[in-house]
C-alpha positions in Angstrom: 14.9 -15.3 10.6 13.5 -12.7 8.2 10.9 -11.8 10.4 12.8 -12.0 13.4 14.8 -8.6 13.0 11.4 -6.5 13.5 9.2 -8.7 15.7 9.5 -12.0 18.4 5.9 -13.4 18.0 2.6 -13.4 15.5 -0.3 -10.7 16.6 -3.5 -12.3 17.2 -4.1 -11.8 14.0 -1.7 -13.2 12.2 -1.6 -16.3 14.6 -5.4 -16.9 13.7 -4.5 -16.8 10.0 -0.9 -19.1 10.1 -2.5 -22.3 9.5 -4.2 -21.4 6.7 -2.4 -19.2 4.3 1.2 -21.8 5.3 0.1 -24.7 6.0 -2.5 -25.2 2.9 -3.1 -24.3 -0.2 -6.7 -22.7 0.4 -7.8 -19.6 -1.0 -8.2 -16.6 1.3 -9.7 -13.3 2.3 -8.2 -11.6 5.3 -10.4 -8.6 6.1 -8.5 -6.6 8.8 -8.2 -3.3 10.4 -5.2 -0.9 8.8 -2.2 -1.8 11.1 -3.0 -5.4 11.6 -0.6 -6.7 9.9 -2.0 -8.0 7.3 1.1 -7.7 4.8 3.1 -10.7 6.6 -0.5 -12.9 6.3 0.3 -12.6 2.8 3.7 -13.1 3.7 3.2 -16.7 4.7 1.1 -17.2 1.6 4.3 -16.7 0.0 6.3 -18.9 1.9 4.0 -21.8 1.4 4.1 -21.1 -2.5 7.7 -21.0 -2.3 8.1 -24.6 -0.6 5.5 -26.1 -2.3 6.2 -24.9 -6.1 9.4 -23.7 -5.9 9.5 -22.9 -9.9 6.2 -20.7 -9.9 5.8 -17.2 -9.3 3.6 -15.3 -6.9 2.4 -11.9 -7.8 1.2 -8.9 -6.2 -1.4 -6.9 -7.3 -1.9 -3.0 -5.5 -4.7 -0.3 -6.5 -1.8 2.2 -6.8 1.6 2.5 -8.4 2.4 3.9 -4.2 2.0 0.9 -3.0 3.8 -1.3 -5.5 7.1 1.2 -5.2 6.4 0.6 -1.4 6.5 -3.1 -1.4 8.9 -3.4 -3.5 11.7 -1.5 -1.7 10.6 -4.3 1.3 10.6 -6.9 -0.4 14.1 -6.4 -2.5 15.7 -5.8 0.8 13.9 -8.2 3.3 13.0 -11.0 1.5 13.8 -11.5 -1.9 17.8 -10.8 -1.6 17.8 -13.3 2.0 16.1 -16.0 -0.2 18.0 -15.7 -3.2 15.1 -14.7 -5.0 14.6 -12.4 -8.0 11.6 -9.6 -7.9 10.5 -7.3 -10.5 8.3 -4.4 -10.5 5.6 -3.8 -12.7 3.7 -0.5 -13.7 3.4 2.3 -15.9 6.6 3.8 -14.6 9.0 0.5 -14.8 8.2 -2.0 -17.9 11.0 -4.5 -17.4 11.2 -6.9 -20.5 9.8 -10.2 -21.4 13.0 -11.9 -20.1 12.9 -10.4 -16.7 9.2 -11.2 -16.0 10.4 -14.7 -17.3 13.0 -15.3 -14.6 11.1 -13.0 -11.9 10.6 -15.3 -8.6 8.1 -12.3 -7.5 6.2 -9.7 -9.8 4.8 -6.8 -8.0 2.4 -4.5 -10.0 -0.7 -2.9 -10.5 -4.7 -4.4 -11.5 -4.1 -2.8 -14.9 -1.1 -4.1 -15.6 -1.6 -7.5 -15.0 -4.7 -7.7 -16.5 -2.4 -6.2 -19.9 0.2 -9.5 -19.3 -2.9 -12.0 -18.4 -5.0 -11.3 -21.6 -2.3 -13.0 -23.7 -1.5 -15.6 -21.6 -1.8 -18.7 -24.2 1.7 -16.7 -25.4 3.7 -16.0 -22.2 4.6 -18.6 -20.2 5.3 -16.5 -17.4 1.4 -15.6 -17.0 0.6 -19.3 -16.6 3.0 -20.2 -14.4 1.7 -18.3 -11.1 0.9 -20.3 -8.2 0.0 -17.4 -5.8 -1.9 -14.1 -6.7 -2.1 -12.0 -4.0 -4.4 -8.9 -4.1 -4.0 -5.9 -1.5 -6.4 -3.6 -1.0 -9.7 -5.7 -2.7 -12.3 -4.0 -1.0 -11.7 -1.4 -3.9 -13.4 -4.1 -5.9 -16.5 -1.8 -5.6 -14.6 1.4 -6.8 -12.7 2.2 -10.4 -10.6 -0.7 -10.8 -13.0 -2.9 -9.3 -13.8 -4.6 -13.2 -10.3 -5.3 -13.6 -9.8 -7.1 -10.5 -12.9 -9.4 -11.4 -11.3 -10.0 -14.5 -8.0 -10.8 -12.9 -9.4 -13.4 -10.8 -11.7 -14.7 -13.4 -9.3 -15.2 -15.8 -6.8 -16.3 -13.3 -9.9 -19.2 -12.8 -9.9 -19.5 -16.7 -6.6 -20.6 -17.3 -6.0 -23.2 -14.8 -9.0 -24.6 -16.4 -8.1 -24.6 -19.8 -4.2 -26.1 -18.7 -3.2 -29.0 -16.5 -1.1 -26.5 -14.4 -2.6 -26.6 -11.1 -5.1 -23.7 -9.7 -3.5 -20.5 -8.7 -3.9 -19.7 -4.8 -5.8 -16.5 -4.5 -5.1 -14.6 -1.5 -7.3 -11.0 -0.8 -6.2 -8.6 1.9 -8.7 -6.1 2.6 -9.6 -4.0 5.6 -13.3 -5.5 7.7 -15.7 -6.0 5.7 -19.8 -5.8 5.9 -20.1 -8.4 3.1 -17.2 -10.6 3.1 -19.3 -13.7 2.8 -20.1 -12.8 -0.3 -16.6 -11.3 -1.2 -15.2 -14.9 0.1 -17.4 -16.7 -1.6 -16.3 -15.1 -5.1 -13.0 -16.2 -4.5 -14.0 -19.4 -3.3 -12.2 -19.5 0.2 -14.5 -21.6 1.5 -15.3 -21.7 5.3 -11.7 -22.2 6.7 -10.2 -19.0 4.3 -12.4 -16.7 5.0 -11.3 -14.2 8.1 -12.9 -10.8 8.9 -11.6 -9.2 12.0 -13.4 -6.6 14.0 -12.1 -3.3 14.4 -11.5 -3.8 18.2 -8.8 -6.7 17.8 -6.6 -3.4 16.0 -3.0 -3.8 17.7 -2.5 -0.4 17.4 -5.8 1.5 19.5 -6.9 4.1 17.4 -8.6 7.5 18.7 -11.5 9.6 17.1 -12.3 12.7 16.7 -14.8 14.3 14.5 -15.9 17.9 12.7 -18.5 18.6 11.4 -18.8 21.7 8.3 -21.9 23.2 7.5 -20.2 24.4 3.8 -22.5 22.9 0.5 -19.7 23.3 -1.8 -16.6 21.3 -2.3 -13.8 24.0 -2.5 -15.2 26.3 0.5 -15.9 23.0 2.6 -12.0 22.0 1.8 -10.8 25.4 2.6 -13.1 25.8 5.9 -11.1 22.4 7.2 -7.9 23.5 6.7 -7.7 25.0 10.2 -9.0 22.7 12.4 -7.2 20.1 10.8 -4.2 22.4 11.6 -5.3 22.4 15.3 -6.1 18.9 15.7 -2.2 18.2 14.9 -0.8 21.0 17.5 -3.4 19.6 20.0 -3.3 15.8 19.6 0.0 15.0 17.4 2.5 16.3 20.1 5.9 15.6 18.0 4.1 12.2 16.4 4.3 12.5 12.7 0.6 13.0 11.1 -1.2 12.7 7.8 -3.9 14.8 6.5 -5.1 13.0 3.6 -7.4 14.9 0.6 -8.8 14.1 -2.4 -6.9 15.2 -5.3 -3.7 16.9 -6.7 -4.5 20.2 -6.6 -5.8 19.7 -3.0 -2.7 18.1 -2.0 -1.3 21.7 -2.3 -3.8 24.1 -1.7 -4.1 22.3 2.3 -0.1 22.5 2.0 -0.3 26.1 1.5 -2.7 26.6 4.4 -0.8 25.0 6.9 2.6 26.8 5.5 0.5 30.3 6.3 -0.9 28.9 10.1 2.9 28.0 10.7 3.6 31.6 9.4 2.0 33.3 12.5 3.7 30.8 15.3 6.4 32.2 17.0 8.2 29.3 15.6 7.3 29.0 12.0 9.3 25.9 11.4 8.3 23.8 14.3 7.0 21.2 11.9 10.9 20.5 11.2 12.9 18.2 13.4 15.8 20.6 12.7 15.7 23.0 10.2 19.6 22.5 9.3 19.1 18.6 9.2 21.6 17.4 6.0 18.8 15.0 4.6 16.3 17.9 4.0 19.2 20.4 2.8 20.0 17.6 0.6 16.9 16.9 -0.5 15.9 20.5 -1.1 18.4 20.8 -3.2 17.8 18.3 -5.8 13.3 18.4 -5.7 11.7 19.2 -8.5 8.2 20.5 -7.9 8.9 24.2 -6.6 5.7 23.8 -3.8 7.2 20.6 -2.5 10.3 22.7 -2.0 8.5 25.1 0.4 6.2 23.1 2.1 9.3 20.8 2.9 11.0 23.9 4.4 8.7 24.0 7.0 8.5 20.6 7.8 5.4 19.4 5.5 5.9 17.0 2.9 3.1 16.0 0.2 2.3 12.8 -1.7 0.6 12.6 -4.8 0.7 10.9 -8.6 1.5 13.7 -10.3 4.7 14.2 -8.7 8.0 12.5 -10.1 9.2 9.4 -8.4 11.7 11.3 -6.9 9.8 14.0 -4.9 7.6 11.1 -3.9 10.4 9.4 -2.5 11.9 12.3 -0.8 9.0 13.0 0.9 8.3 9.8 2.1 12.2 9.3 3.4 11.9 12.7 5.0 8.6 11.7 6.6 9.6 8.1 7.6 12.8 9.4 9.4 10.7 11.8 11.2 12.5 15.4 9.6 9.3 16.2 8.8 6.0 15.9 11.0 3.3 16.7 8.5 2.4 15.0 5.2 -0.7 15.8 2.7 -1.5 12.8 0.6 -3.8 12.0 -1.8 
């Protein structure tokens, strides 16, 4: 039934993966294209957990503080208020207390964060008692927060050895992999959890287009993009929303800008906005906080970054989801 409002049957996917992840108790690594689906595979992880060891928790562990805000609004609404279940988020901007993580069902939060909790688990209960660990995003393993995410799992190993609770389920979700033998074989998935779809089974057929720019340096090479990236939405995009993602904060804004001054020259300068006198984005431009938010929303361009509040984060990803705005620059 909770799946039922937004969908009548399993992508192939997901159908390849059902057995597995809820009808045992194997650990697994789903390596699959973005857009696959790959968040109800972990879905039915959870359900299994749920019937199995009704008592335990299941957590889930994202690279970024985005994501966890992300699947927590989803899951509050979608599955943890239809099962009568309780859910708490965990990062650097929510740290609910020792008595909420206690009676949390689900715990959502980041690699840093957990490893924090995990380290003193012989103290908190609530560490032990985790029958699934669910880990989005692992390919990162090989990035920043790859070290934490060993520990994680290595401690996760640790203490169902050193307890009689049984083994926590390990469940990785990652997009295709070139070594995910290997990556499957570190968290000992064994030859029926292991699953590493190619890019062609996508549901969603994806189109490519490339550049290519001849600038050495990083800031001219960003700034000699910003055009044809400008292009490539009023030639391919249509009215589809589009995201132009960069690689840092003060990036986020200087592309922003750019498109703000192509949008400048159109006849319609605004055409990025649905409607320019929608009541969401007056709304919402009345109570942001970052001042270049607040222009690049007013012509229909949102960005998405860490260093802005919660709020503005939120507002432009309402604004963007409901389709008032075409264009967002993320990080």
């Amino acid at each position: 039934a909770i799946c039922r409002a937004r969908f009548t049957h399993f992508n192939p996917v997901q159908t390849q993966v059902f057995h597995t992840l809820y009808h045992t108790a194997a650990n697994a690594l789903v390596g699959a294209p973005t857009g696959s689906g790959k968040t109800v595979t972990a879905e039915l992880a959870m359900w299994h957990a749920f019937r199995e060891h009704p008592r335990a928790k299941v957590v889930y562990v994202a690279p970024l503080k985005a994501l966890v805000s992300e699947r927590v609004a989803d899951w509050r609404e979608r599955v943890a208020k239809p099962l009568g279940r309780t859910l708490v988020e965990l990062t650097g901007d929510v740290a609910p207390d020792p008595a909420e993580l206690r009676c949390a069902d689900i715990i959502v939060t980041t690699p840093e964060k957990w490893d924090g909790v995990t380290r003193l688990w012989r103290s908190r209960e609530y560490a032990r008692n985790v029958s699934l660990l669910i880990l989005d995003e692992i390919h990162l393993l090989g990035a920043d927060r790859g070290p934490i995410l060993e520990a994680i799992v290595t401690r996760m190993h640790y203490i169902a050895a050193q307890t009689s609770l049984a083994p926590t389920r390990v469940v990785g979700l990652s997009t295709a992999l070139a070594n995910a033998g290997d990556l499957g074989a570190w968290l000992r998935t064994g030859a029926t959890g292991l699953f590493n779809f190619r890019h062609s089974v996508r549901p969603v057929p994806v189109e490519m287009h490339i550049d290519a720019f001849s600038a050495k340096h990083y800031c001219p090479r960003m700034a000699q993009m910003d055009r044809p990236a400008y292009r490539a939405i009023r030639t391919h995009a249509g009215d589809r929303p589009a995201i132009i993602f960069v690689s840092s904060r003060r990036q986020t804004r200087l592309t922003a800008q750019a498109l703000i001054a192509f949008c400048a020259v159109e006849d319609n300068p605004r055409h990025f906005l649905r409607s320019p006198d929608d009541p969401a984005l007056l709304a919402g431009l009345e109570r942001v906080d970052d001042p270049a938010l607040r222009l690049a929303l007013s012509f229909g361009i949102g960005m998405h970054h860490a260093g802005l509040t919660a709020r503005d984060r939120q507002l432009s990803e309402q604004l963007f989801a409901a389709r008032t705005i075409q264009v967002l620059v993320a990080t």
